[in-house]
Backbone bond lengths (Angstrom), bond angles and torsions (degrees), N, CA, C in turn:
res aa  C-N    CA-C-N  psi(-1)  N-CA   C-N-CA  omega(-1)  CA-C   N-CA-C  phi
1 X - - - 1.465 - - 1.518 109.78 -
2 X 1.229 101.96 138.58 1.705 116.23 174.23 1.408 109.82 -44.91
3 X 1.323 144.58 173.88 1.220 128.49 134.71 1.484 111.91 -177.77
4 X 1.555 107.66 148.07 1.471 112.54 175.88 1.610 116.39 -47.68
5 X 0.965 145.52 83.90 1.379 139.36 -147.06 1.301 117.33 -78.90
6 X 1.161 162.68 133.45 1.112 125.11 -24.82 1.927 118.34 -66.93
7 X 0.887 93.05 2.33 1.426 108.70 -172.20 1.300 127.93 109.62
8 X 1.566 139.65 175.63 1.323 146.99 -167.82 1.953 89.45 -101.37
9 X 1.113 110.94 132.02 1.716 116.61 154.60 1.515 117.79 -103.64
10 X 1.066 124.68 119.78 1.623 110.14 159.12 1.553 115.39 -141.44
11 X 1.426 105.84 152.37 1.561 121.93 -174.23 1.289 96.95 -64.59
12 X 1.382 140.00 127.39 1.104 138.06 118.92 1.359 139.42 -52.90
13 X 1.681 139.36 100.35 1.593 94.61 -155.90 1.737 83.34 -120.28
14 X 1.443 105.03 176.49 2.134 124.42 -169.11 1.122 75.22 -149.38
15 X 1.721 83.90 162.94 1.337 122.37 -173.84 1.667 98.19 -95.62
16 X 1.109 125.61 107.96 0.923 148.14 173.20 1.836 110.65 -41.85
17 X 1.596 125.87 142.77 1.496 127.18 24.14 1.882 98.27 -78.85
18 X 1.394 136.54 171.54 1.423 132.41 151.27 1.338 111.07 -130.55
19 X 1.461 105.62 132.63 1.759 103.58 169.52 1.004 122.89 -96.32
20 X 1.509 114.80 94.39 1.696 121.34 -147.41 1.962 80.90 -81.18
21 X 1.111 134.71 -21.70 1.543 120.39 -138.96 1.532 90.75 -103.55
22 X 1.831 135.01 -8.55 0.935 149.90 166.69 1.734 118.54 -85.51
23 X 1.087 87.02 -41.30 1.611 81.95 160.81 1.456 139.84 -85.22
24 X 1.639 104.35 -22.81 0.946 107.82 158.65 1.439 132.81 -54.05
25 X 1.056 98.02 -54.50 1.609 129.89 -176.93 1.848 112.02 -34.14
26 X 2.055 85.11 -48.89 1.852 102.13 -169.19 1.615 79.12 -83.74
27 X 1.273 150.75 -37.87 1.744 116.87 -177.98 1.189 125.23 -88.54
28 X 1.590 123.31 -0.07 1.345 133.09 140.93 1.288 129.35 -68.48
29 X 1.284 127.00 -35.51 1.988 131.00 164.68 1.533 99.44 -65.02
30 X 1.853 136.91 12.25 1.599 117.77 -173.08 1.293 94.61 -179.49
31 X 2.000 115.30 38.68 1.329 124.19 166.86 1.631 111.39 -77.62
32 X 1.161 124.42 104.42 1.560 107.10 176.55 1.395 122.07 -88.48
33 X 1.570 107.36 142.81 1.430 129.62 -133.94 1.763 85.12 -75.27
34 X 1.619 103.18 131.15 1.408 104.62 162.26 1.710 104.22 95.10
35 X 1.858 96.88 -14.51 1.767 85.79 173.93 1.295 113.71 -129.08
36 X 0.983 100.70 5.32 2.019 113.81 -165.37 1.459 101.04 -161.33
37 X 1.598 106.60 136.27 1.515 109.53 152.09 1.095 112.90 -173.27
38 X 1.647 109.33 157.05 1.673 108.61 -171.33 1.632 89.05 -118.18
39 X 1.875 80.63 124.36 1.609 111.12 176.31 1.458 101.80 -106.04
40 X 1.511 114.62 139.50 1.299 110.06 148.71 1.978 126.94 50.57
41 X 1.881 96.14 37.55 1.557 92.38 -169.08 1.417 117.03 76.08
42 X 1.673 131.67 -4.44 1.414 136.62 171.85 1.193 121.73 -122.03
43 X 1.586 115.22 149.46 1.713 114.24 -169.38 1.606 97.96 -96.37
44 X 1.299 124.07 128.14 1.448 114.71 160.80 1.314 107.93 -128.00
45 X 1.563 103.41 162.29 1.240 128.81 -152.75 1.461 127.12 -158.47
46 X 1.500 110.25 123.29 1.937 102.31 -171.73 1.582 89.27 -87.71
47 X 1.266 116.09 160.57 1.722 136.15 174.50 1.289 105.03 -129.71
48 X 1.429 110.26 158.28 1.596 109.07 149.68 1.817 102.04 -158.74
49 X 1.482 89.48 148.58 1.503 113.70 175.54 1.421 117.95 -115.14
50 X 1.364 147.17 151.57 1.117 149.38 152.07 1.668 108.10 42.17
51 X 1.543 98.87 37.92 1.527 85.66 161.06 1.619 106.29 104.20
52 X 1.715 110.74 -26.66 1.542 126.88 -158.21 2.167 88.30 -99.74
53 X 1.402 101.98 155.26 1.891 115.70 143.49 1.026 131.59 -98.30
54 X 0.953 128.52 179.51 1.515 138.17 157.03 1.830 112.19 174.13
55 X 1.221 115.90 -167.28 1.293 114.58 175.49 1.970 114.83 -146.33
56 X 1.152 95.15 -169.56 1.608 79.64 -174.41 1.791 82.98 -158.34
57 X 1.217 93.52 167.41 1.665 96.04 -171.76 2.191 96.49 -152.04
58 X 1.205 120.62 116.73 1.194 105.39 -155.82 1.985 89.17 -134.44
59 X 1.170 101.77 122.49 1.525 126.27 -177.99 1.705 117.69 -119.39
60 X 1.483 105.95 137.25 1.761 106.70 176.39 1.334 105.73 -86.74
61 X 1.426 94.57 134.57 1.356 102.80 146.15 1.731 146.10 -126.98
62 X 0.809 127.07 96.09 1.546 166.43 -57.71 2.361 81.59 -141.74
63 X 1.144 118.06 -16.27 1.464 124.71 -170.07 2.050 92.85 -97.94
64 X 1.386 94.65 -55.13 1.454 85.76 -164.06 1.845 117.18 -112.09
65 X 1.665 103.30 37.05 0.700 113.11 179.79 2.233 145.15 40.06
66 X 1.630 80.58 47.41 1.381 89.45 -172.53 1.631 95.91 -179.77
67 X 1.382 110.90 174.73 1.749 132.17 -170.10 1.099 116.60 -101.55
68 X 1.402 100.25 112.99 1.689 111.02 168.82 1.081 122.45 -70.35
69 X 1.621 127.94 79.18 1.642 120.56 174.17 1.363 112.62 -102.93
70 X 1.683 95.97 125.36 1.577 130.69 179.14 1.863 99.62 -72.88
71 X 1.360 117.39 130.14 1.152 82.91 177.64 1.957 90.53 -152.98
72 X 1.799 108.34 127.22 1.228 117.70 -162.64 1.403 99.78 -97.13
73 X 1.062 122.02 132.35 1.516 140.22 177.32 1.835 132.87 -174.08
74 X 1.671 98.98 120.64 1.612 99.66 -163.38 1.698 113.45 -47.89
75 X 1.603 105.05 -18.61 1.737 91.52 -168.57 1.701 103.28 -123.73
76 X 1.106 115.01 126.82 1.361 125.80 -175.58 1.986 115.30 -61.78
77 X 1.417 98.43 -23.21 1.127 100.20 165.52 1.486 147.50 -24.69
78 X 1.898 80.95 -65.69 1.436 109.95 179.18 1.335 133.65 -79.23
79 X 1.700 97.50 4.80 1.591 114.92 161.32 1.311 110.42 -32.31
80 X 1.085 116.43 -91.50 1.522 116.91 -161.10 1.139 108.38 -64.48
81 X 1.282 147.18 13.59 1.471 123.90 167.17 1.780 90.07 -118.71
82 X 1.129 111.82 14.91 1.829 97.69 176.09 1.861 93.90 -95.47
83 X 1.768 105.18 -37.92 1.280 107.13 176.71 1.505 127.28 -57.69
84 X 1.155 97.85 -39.60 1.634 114.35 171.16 1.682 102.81 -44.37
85 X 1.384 103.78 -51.14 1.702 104.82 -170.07 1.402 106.35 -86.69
86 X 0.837 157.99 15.33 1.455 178.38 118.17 1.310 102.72 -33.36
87 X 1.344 108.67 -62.15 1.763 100.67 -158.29 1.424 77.47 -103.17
88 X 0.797 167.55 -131.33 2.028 137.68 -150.46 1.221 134.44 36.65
89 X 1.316 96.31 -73.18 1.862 132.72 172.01 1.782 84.64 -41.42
90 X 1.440 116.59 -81.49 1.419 140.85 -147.27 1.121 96.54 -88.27
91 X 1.801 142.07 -3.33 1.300 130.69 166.80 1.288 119.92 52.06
92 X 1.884 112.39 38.68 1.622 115.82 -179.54 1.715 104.35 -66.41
93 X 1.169 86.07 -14.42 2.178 62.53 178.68 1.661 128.27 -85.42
94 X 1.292 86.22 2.07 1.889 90.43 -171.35 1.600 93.11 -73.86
95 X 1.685 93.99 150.59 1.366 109.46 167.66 1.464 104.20 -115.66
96 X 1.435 98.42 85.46 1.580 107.37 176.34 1.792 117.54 -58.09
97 X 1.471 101.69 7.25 1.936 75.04 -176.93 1.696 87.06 -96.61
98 X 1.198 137.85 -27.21 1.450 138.95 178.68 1.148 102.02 -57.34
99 X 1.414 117.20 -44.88 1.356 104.18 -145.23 1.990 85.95 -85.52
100 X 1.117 119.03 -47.00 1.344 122.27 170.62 1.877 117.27 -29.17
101 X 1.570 105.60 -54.77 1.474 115.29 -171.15 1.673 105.94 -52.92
102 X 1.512 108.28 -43.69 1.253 131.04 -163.23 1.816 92.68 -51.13
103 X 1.626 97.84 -81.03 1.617 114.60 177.68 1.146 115.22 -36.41
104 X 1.106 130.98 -28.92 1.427 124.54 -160.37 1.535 114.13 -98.64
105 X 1.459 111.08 1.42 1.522 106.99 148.99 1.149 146.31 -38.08
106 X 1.598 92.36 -49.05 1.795 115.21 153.05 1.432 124.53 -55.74
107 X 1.091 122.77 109.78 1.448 118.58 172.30 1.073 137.22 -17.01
108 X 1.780 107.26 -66.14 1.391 148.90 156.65 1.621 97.94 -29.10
109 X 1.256 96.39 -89.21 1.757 98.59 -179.97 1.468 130.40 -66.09
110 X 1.420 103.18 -12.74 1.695 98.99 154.69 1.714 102.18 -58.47
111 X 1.009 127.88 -88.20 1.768 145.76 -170.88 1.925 76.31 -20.98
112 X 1.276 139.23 -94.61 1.281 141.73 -164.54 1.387 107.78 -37.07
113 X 0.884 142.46 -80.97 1.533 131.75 160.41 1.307 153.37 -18.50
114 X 1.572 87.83 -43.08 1.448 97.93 168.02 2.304 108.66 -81.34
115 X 0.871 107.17 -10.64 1.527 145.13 -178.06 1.517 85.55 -73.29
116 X 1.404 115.44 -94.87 1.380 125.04 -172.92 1.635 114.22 -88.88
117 X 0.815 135.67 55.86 1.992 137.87 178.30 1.495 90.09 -34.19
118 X 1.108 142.15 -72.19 1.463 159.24 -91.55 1.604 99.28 -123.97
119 X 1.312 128.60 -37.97 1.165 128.00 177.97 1.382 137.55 -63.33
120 X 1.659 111.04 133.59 0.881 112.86 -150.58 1.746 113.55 -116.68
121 X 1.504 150.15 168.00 1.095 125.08 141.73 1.427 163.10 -109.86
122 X 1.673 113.33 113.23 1.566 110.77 -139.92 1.759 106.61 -53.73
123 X 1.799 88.15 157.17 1.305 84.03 -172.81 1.770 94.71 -94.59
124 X 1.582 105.84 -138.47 1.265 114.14 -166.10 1.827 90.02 -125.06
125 X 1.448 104.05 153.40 1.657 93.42 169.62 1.346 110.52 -88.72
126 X 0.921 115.71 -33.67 1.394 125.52 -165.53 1.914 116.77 -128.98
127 X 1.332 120.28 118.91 1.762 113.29 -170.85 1.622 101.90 -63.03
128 X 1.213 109.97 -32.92 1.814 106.32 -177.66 0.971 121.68 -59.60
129 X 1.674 107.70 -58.92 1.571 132.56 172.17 1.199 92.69 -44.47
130 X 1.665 141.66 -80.93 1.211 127.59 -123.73 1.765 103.19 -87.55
131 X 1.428 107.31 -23.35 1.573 102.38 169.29 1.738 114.83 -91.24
132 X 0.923 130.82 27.67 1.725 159.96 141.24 1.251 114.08 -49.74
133 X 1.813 91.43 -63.87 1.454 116.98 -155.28 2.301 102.58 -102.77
134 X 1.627 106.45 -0.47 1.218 84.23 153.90 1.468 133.97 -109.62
135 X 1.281 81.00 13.80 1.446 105.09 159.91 1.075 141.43 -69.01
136 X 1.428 89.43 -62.87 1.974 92.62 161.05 1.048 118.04 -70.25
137 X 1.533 134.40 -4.51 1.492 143.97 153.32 1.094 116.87 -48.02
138 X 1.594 124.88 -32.90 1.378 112.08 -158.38 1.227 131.46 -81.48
139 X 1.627 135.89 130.75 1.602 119.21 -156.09 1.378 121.46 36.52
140 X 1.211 111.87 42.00 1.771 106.40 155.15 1.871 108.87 -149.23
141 X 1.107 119.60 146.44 1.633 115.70 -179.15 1.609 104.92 -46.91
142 X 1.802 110.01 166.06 1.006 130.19 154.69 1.566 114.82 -33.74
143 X 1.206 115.63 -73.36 1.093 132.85 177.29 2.044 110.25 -34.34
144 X 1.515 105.61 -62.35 1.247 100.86 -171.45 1.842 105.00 -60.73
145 X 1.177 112.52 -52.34 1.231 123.25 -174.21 1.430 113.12 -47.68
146 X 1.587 137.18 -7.43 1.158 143.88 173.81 1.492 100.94 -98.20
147 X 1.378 106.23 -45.77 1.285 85.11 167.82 1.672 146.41 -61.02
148 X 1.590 89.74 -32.98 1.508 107.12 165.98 1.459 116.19 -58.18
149 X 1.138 119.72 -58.35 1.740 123.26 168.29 1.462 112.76 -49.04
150 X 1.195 138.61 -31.15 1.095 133.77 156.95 1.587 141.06 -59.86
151 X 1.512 91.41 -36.63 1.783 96.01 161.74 1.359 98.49 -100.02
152 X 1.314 148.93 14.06 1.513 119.29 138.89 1.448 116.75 -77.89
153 X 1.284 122.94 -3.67 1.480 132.10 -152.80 1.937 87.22 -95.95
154 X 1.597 95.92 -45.25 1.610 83.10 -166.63 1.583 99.79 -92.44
155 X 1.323 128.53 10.65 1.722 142.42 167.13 0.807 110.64 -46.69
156 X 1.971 106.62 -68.31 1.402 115.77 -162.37 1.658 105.70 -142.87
157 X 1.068 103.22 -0.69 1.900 101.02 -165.86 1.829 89.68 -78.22
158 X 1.671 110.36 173.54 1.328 146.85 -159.21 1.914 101.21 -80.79
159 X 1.097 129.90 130.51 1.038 143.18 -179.42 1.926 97.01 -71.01
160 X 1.181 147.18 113.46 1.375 128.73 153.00 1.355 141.15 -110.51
161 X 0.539 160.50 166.11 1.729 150.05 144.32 1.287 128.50 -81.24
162 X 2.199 96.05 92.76 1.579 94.10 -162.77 1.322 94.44 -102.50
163 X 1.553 96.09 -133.89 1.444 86.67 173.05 1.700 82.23 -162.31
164 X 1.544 121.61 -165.78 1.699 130.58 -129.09 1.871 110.01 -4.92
165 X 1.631 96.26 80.79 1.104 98.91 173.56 1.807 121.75 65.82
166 X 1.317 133.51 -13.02 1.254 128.50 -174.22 1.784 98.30 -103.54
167 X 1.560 90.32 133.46 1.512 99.53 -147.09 2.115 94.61 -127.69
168 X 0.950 122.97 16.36 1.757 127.47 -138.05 1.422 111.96 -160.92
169 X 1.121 118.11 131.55 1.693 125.40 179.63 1.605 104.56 -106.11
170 X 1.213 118.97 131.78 1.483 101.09 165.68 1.363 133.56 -49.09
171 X 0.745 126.76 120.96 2.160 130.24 -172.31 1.562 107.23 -50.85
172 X 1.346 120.87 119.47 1.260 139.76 174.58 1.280 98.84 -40.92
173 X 1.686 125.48 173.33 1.154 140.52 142.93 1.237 118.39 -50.39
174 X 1.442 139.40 -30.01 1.405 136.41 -170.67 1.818 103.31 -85.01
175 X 1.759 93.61 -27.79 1.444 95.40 174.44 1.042 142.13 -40.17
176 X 1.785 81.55 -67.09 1.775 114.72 171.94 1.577 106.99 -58.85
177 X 0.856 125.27 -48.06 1.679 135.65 172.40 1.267 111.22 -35.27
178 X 1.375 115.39 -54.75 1.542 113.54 -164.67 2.050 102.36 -91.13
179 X 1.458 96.96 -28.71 1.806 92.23 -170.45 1.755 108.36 -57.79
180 X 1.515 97.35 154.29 1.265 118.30 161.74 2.003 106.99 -84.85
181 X 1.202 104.63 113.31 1.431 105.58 -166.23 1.760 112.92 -101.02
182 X 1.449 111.26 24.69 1.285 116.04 -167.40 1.481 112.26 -88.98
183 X 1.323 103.59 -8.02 1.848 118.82 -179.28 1.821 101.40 -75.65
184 X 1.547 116.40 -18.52 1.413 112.39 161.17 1.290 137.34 -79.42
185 X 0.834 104.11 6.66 1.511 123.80 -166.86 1.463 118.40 21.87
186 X 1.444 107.08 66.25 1.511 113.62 172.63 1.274 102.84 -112.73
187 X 1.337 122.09 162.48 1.526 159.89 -156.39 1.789 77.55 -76.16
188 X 1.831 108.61 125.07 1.801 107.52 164.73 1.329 117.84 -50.62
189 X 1.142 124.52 -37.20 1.408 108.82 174.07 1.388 120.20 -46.02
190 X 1.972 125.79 -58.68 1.018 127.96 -172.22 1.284 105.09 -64.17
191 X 1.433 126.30 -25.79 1.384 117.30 -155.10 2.218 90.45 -78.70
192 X 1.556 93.86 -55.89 2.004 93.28 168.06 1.892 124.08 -38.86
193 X 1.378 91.77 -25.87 1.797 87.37 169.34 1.269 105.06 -88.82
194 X 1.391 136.27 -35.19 1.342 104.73 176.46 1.428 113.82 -70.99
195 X 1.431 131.93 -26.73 1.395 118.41 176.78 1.801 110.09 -64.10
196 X 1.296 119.52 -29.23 1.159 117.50 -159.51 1.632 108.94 -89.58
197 X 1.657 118.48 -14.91 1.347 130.30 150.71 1.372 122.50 -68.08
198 X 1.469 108.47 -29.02 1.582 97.67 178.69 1.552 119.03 -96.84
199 X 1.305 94.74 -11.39 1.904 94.91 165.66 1.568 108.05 -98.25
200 X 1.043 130.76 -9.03 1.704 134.63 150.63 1.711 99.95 -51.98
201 X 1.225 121.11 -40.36 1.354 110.48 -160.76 1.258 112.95 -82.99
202 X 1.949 110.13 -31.17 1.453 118.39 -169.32 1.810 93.93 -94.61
203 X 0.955 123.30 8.59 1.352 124.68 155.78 1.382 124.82 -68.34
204 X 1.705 109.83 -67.92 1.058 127.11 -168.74 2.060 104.42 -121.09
205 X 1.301 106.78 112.41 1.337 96.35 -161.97 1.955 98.20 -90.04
206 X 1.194 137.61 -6.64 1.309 140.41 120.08 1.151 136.26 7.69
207 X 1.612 103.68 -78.18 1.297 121.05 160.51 1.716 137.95 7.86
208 X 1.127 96.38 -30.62 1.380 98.18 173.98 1.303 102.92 -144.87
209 X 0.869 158.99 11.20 1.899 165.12 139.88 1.357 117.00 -20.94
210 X 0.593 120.49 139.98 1.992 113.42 -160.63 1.689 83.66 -107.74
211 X 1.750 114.89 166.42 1.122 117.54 -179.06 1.383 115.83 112.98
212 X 1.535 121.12 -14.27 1.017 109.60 179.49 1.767 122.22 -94.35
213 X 1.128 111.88 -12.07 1.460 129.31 -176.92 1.442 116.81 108.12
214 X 1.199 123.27 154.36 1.258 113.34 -168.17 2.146 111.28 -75.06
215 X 1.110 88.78 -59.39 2.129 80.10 170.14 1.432 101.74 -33.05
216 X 1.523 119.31 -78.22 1.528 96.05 -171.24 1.588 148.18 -50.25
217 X 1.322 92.13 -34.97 1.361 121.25 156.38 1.777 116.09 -41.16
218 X 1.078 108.10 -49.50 1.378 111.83 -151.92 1.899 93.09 -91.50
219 X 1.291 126.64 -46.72 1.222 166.35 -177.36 1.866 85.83 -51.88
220 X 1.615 131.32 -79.40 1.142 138.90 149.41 1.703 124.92 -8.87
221 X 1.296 111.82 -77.37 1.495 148.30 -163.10 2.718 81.25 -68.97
222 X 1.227 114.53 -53.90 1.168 111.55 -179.65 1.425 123.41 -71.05
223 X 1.517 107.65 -12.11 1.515 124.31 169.27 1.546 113.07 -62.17
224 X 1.190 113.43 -29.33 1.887 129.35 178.82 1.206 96.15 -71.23
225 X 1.657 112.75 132.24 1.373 122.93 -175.28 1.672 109.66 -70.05
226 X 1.354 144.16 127.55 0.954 124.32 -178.52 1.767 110.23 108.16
227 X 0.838 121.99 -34.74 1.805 135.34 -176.83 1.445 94.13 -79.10
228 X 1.363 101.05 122.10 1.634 101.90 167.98 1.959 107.00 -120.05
229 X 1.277 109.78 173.30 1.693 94.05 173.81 1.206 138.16 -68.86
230 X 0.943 110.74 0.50 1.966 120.30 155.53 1.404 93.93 -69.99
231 X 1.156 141.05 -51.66 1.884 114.40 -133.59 2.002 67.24 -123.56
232 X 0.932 122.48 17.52 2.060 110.54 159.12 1.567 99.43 -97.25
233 X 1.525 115.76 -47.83 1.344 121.59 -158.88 1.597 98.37 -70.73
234 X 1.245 132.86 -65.72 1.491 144.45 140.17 1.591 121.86 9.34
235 X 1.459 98.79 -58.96 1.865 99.83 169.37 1.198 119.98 -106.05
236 X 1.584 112.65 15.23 2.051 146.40 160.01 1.701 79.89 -73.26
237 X 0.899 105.59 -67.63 1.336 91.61 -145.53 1.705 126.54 -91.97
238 X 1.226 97.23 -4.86 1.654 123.81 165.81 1.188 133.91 -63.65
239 X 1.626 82.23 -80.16 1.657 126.46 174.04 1.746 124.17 -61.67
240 X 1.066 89.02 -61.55 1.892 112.19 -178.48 1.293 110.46 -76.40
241 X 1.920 116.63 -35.21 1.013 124.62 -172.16 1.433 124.95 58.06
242 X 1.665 108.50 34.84 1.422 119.06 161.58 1.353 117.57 -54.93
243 X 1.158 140.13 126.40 1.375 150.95 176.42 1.375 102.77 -55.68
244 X 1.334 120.88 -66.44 1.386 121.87 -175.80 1.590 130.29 -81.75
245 X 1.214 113.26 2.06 1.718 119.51 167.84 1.576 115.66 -57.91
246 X 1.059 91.91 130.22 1.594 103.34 -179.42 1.681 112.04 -145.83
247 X 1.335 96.63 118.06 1.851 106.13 -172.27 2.019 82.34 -93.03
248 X 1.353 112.36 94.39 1.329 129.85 162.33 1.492 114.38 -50.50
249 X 1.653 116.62 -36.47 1.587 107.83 -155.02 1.698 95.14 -98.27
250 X 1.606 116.24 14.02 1.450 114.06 -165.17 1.606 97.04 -64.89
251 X 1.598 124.35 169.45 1.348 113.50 -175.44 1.695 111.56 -99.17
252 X 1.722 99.62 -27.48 1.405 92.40 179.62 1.800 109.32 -73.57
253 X 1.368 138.26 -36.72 1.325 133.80 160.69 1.415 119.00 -17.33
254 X 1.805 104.23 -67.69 1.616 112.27 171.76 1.206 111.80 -47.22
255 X 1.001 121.82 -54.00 2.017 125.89 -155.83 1.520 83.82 -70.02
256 X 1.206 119.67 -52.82 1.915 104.66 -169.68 1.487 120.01 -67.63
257 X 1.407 131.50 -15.04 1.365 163.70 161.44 1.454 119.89 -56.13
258 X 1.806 94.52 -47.04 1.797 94.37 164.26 1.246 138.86 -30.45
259 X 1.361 125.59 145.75 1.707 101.40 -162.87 1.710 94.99 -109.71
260 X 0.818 115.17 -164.42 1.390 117.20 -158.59 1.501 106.84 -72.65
261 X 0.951 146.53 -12.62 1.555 150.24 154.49 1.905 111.99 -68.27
262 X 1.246 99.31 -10.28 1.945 98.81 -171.96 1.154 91.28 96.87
263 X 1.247 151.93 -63.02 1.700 135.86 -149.16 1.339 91.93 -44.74
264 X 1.515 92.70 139.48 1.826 118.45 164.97 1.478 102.88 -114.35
265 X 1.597 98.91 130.97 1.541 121.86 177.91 1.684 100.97 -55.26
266 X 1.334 120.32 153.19 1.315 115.45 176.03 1.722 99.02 -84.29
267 X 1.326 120.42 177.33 1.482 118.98 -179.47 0.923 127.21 -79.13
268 X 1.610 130.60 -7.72 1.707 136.67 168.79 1.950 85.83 -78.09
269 X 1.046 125.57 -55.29 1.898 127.47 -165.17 1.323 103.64 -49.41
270 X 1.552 119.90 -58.96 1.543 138.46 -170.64 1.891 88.18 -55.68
271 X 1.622 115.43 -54.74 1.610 114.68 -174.20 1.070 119.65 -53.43
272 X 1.427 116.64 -47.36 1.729 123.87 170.78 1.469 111.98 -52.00
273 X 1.496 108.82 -44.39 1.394 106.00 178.88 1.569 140.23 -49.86
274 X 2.096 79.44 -31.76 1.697 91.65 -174.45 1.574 118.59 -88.09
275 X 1.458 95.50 10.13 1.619 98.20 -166.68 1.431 90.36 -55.34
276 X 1.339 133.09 -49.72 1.390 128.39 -144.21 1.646 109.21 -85.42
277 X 1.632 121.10 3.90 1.203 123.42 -177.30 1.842 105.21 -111.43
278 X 1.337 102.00 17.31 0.874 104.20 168.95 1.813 134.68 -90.97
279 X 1.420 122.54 136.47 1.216 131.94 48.75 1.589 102.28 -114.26
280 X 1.431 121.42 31.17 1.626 126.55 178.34 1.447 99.13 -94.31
281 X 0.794 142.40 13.01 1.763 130.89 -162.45 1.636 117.40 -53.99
282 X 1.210 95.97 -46.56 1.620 118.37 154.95 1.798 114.74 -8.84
283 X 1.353 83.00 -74.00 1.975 112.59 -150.43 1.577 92.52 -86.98
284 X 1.576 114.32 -18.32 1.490 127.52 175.86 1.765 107.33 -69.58
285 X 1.184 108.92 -50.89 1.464 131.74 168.61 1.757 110.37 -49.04
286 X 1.607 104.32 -51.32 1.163 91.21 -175.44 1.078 130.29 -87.02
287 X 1.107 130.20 -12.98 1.678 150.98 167.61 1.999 94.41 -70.39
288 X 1.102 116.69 -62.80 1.698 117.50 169.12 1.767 110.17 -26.95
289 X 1.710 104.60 -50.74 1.424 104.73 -162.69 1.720 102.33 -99.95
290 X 1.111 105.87 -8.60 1.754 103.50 151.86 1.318 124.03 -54.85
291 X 1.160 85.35 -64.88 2.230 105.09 -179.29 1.171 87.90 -44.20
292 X 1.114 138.54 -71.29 1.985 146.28 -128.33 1.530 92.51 -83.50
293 X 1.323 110.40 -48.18 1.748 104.66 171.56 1.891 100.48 -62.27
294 X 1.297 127.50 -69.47 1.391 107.88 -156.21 1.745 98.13 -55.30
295 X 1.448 129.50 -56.34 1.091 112.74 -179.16 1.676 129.85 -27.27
296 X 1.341 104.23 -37.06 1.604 110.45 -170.21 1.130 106.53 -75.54
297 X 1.795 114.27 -39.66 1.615 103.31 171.38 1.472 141.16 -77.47
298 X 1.376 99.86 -0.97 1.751 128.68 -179.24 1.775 78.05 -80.19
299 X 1.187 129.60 -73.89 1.306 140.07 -167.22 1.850 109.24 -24.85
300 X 1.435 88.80 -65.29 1.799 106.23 -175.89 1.452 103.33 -80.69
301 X 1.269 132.31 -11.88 1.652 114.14 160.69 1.460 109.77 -77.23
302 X 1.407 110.96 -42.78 1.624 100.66 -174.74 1.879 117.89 -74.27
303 X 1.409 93.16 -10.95 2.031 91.75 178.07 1.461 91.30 -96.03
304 X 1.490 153.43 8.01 1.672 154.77 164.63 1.881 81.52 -86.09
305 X 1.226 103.75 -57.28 1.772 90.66 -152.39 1.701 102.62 -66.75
């Protein structure tokens, strides 16, 4: 592979507080093998543009308040639109103390907030990739779902020359289009939504472009055979980076929603609820699926002990 040698560095800087160790965390529980991984306190990552690779390797730094992403690539061009997706990924533009003041009306999400100040919500690198990948999300753990992205990765995705071990580009839309996807062993239906997302994409190259508002967006994204409003609201709120998308019927949301007896609100109750965290619903979600992760691991330390 070509590459800027030793590579390009640049400061990323946010408006501070950031919970670099929370975000990390959520792109390490759904790094897919061979395209992503967090080394050593850093996110790395293969890319490709116009045909070209490279990778990027993106670390906090905690003195000057913002992210050092290194980022290797043969054409200097594509700088600024790799940066663009960088601070996306890492959501440097949120002004989490607004968006915090807002949430914290709620009781519930006051206690979460004041918990997490700093948290942020990751975006998606890619609109194809990430509605691909809520696919293979659907009804199965974190865990399986990495695995699934991984044998589509070595299915149909790009051979590269990365480096700590990530060797693979995620597979284009034309990819996914043309592969035989039966080596995943998902249910034909799921396997027909990913074909029917990736010729949505080579249809309309749009398709995933943020800007249009979330109704249309979501309204669009449900037009794909196979997409229901979990996995529209999901790449609303990823992908598009709608502020206010909220996949209500998700399961970890409910379980964190439970009220102090365990009952979980059904997903129209949890929806009514969020009217008032709106236009944050987003950042409401992600603080929800924080809790539900630390809860689960409080869970599995005390059934080890």
């Amino acid at each position: 592979m070509e590459s800027l040698d030793p590579g390009v560095t640049l400061l990323l800087r946010y408006r501070p507080p950031y919970d670099w160790a929370a975000i990390l965390s959520f792109l390490a529980t759904r790094a897919i093998p061979g395209v992503e991984a967090v080394i050593d306190g850093a996110y790395h990552r293969t890319v490709a543009h116009d045909g070209r690779h490279g990778t990027i390797r993106v670390a906090h730094d905690t003195a000057c308040e913002g992210l050092l992403a290194t980022i290797r690539f043969p054409s200097a061009q594509w700088l600024p639109a790799i940066v663009a997706r960088i601070r996306r990924v890492f959501d440097l533009a949120a002004d989490v103390g607004r968006i915090g003041a807002h949430l914290s009306a709620d009781p519930v999400l006051a206690e979460l907030v004041a918990r997490r100040p700093g948290l942020r919500a990751p975006g998606g690198w890619d609109g194809f990739e990430l509605a691909i990948r809520a696919v293979l999300g659907q009804q199965v753990t974190l865990a399986a779902a990495r695995g699934l992205a991984g044998r589509l990765v070595l299915a149909c995705g790009t051979t590269c020359a990365g480096i700590n071990g990530l060797s693979r580009v995620f597979p284009t839309p034309m990819q996914v289009a043309a592969a035989d996807l039966a080596s995943l062993g998902m249910p034909g239906a799921r396997r027909a939504t990913l074909h029917a997302i990736a010729r949505a994409a080579l249809d309309d190259g749009g398709l995933f472009s943020p800007g249009r508002g979330l109704e249309e967006s979501i309204a669009r994204l449900r037009a794909i055979p196979g997409v229901g409003e979990w996995t529209a609201q999901y790449i609303a709120l990823r992908a598009l980076r709608e502020t206010d998308a909220f996949p209500a019927s998700d399961i970890g949301l409910l379980r964190a929603a439970a009220d102090s007896g365990g009952t979980r609100p059904t997903p129209a109750a949890l929806l009514a609820r969020a009217e008032a965290w709106r236009p944050w619903r987003a950042y409401a979600a992600q603080h929800l699926w924080a809790a539900d992760a630390e809860a689960l691991a409080a869970a599995r330390e005390r059934s080890v002990a």
